[in-house]
Z-matrix of the N, CA and C atoms (Angstrom, degrees):
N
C 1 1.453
C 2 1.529 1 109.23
N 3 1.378 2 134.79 1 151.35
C 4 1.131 3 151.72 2 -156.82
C 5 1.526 4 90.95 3 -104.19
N 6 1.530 5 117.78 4 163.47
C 7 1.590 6 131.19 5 -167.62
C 8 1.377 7 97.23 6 -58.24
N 9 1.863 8 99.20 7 -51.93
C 10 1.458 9 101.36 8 -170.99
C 11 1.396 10 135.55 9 -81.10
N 12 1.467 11 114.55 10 8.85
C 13 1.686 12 131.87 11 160.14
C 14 1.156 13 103.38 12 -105.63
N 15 0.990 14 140.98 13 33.53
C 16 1.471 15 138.96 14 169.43
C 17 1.694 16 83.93 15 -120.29
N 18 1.216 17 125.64 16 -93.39
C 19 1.198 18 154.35 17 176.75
C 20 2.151 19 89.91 18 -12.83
N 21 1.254 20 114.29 19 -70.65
C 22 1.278 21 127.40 20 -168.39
C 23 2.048 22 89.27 21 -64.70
N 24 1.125 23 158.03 22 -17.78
C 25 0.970 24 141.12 23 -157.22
C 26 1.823 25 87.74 24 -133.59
N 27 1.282 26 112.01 25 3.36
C 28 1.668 27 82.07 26 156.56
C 29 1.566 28 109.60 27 -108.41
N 30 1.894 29 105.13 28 -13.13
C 31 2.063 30 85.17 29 175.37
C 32 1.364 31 102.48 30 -105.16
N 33 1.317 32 105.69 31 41.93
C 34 2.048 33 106.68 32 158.72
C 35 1.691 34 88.20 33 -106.19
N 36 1.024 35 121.54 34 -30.14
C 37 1.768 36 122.36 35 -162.43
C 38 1.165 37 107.17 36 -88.66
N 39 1.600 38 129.08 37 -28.78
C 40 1.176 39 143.12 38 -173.38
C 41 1.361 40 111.26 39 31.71
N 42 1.397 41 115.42 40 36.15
C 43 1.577 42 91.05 41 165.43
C 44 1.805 43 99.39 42 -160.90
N 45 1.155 44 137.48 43 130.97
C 46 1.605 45 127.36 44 -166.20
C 47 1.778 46 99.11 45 -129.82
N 48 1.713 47 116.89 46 113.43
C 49 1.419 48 120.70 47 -164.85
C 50 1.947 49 79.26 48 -80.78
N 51 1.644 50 89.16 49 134.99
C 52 1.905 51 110.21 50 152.56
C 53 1.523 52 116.23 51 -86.48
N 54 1.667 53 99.45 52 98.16
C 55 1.761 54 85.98 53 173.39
C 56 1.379 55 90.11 54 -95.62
N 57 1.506 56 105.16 55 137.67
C 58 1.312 57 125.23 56 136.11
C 59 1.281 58 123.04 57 -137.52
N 60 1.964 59 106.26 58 156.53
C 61 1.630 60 104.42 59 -173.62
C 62 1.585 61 107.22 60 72.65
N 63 1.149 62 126.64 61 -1.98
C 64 1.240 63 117.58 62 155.95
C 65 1.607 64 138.21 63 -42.98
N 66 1.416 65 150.82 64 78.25
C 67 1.519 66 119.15 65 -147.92
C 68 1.635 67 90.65 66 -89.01
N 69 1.718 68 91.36 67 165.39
C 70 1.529 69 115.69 68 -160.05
C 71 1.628 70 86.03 69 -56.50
N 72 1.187 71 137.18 70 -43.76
C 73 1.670 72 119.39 71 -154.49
C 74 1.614 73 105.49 72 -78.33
N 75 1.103 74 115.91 73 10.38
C 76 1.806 75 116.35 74 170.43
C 77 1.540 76 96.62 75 -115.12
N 78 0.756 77 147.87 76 -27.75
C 79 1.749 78 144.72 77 -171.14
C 80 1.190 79 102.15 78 -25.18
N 81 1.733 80 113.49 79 -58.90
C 82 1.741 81 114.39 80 -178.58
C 83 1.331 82 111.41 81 -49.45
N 84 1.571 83 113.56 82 -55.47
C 85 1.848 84 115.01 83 -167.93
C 86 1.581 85 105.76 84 -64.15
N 87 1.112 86 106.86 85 -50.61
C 88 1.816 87 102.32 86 -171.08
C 89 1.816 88 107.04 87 -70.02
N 90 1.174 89 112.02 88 -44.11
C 91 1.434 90 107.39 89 173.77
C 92 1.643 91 120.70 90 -64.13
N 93 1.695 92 110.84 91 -31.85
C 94 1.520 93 100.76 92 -169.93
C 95 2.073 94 103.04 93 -65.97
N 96 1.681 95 80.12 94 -40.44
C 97 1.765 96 98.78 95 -166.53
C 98 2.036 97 105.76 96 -52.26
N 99 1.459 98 105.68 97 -54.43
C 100 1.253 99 97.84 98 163.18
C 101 1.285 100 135.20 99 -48.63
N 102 1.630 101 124.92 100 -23.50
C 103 1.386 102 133.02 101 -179.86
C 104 1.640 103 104.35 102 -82.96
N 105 0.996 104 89.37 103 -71.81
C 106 1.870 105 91.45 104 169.43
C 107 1.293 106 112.38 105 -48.32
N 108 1.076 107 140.71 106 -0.56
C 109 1.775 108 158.73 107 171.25
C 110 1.568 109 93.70 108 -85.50
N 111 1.276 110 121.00 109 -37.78
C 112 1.478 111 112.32 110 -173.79
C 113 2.121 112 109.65 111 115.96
N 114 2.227 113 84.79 112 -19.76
C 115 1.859 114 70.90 113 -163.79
C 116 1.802 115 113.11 114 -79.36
N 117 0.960 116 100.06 115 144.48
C 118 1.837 117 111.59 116 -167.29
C 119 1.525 118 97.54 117 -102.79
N 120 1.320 119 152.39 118 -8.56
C 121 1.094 120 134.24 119 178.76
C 122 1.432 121 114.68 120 -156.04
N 123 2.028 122 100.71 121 115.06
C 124 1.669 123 96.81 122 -170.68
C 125 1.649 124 97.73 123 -122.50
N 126 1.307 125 96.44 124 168.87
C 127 1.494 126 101.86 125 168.16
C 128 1.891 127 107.61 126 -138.88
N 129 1.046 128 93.59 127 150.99
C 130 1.490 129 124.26 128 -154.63
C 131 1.719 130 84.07 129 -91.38
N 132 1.271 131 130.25 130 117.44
C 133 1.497 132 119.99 131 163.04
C 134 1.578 133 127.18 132 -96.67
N 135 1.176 134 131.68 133 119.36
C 136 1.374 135 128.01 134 -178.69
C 137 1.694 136 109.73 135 -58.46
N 138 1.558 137 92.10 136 111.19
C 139 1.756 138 92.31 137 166.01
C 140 1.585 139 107.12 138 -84.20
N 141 1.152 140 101.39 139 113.46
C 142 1.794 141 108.19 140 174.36
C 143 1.845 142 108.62 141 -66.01
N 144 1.298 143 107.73 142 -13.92
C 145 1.701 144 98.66 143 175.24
C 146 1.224 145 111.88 144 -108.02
N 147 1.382 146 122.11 145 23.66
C 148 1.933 147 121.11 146 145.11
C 149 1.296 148 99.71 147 -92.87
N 150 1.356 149 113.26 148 146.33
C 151 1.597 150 128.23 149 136.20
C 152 1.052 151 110.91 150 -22.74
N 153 1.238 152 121.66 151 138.72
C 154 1.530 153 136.60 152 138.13
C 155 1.514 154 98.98 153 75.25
N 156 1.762 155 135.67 154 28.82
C 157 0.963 156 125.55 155 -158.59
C 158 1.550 157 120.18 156 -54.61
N 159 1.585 158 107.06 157 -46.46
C 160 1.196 159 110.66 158 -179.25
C 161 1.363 160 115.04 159 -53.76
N 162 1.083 161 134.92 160 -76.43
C 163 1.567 162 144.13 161 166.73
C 164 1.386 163 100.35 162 -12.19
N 165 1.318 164 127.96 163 -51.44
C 166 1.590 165 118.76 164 -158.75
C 167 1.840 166 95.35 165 -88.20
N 168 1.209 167 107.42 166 -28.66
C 169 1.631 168 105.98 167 -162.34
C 170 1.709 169 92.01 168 -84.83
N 171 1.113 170 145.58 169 -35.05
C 172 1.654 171 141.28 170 162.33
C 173 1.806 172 99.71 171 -51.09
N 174 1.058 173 104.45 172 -46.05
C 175 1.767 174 114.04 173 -166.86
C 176 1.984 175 83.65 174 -46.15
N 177 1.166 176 106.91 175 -99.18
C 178 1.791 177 112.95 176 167.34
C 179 1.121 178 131.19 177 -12.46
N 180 1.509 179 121.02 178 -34.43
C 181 1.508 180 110.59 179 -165.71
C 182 1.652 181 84.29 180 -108.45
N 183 1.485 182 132.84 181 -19.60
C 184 1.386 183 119.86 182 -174.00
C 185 1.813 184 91.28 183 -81.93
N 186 1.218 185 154.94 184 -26.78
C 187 0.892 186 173.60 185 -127.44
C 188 1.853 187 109.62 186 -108.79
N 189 1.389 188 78.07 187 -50.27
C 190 1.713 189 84.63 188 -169.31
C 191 1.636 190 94.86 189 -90.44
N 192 1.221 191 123.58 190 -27.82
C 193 1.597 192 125.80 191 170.87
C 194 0.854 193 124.97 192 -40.66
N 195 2.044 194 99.44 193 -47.93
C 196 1.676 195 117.28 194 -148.29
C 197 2.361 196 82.83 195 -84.05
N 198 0.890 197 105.87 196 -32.86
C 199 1.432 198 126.99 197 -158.31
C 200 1.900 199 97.13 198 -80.64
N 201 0.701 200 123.18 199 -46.30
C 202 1.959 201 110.42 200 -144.92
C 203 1.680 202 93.85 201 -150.31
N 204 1.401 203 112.26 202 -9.65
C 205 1.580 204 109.19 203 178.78
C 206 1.897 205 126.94 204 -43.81
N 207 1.483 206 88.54 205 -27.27
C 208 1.524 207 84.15 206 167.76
C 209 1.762 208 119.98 207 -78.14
N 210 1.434 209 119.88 208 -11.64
C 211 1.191 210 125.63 209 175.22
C 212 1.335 211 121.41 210 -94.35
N 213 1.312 212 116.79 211 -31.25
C 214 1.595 213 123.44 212 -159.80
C 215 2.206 214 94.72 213 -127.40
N 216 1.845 215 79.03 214 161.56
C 217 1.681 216 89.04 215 166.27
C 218 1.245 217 93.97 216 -98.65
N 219 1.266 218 131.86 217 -177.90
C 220 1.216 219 132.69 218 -153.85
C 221 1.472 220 109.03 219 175.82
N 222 2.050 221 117.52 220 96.59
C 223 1.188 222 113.43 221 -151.92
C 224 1.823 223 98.29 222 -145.71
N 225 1.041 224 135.73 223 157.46
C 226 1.779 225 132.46 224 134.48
C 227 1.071 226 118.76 225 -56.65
N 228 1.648 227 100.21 226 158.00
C 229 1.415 228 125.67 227 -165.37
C 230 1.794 229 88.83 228 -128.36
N 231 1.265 230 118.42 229 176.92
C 232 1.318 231 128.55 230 170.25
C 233 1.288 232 115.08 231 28.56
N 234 1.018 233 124.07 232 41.12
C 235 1.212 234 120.60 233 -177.76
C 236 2.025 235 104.01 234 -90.89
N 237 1.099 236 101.87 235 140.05
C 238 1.779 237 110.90 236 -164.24
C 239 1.597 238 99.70 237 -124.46
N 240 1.433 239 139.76 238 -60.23
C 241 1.027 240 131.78 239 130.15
C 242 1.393 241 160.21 240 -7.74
N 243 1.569 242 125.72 241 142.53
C 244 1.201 243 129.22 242 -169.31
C 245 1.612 244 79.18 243 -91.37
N 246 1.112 245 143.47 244 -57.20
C 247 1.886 246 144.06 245 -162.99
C 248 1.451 247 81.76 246 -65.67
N 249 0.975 248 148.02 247 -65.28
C 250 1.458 249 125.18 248 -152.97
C 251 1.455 250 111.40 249 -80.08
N 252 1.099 251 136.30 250 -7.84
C 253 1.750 252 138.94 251 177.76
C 254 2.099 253 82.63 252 -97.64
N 255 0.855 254 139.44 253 -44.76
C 256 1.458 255 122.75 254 -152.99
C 257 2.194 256 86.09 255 -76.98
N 258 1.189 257 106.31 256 -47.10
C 259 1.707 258 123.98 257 -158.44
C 260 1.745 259 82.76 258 -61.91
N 261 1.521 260 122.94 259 -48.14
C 262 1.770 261 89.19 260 -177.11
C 263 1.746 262 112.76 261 -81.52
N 264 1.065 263 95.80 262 -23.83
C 265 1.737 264 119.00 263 -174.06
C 266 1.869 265 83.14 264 -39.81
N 267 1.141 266 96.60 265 -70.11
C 268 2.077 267 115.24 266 -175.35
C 269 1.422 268 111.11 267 -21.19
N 270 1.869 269 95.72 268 -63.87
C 271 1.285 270 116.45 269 174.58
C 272 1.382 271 144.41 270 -56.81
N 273 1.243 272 104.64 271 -6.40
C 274 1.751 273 112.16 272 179.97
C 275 1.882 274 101.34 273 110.69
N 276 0.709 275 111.90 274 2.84
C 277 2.094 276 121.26 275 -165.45
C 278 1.782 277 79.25 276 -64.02
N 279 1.461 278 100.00 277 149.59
C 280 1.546 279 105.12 278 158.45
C 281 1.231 280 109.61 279 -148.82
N 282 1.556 281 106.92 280 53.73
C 283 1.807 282 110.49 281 -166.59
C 284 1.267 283 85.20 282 175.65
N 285 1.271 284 108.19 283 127.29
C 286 1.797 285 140.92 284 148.87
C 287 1.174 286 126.54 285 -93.69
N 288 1.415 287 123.35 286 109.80
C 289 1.579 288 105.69 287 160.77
C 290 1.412 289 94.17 288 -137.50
N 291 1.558 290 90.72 289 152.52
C 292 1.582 291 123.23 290 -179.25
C 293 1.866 292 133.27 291 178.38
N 294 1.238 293 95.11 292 113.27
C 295 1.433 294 123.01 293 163.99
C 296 1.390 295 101.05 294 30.29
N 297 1.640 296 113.94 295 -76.11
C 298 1.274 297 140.34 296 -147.68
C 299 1.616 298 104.60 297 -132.26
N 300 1.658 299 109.92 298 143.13
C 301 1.389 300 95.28 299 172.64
C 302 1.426 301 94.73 300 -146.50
N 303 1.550 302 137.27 301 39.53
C 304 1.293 303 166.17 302 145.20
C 305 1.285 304 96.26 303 -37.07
């Protein structure tokens, strides 16, 4: 999708769920339940106080891509980093958000 169908399909959706702290063995329940909820576009947020955040937060968003991508957008949250925008970029993410873009 192009900046501007991404951009154009989140203020038709008007609404984008923040998972964070999610662990990988709920991804299915909280993601199916949100879809069947109606919501079409989530983003995965990097908790900077786990280990290995990036690694685990690509793990999820390539996951939920490989899984529900025909239903949902599917993007990062908090991302502060050039490694953490390339690590969901990797993953299937088609949405950035973050704080700062300095």
């Amino acid at each position: 999708m192009t900046h501007e169908q991404v951009l154009a399909r989140i203020q038709e959706e008007k609404l984008v769920a923040i998972l964070r702290g999610v662990p990988m063995d709920r991804i299915d329940g909280v993601v199916g339940a949100l879809v069947r909820g109606g919501v079409r576009v989530l983003e995965f947020t990097f908790d900077h106080d786990q280990a290995d955040c990036v690694a685990v937060n690509a793990q999820k968003i390539r996951y939920t891509v490989e899984h529900y991508g025909d239903m949902v957008l599917v993007g990062c949250g908090t991302a502060l980093t050039v490694e953490e925008v390339e690590a969901a970029h990797d993953a299937g993410a088609c949405l950035v958000i973050s704080p700062n873009v300095d």
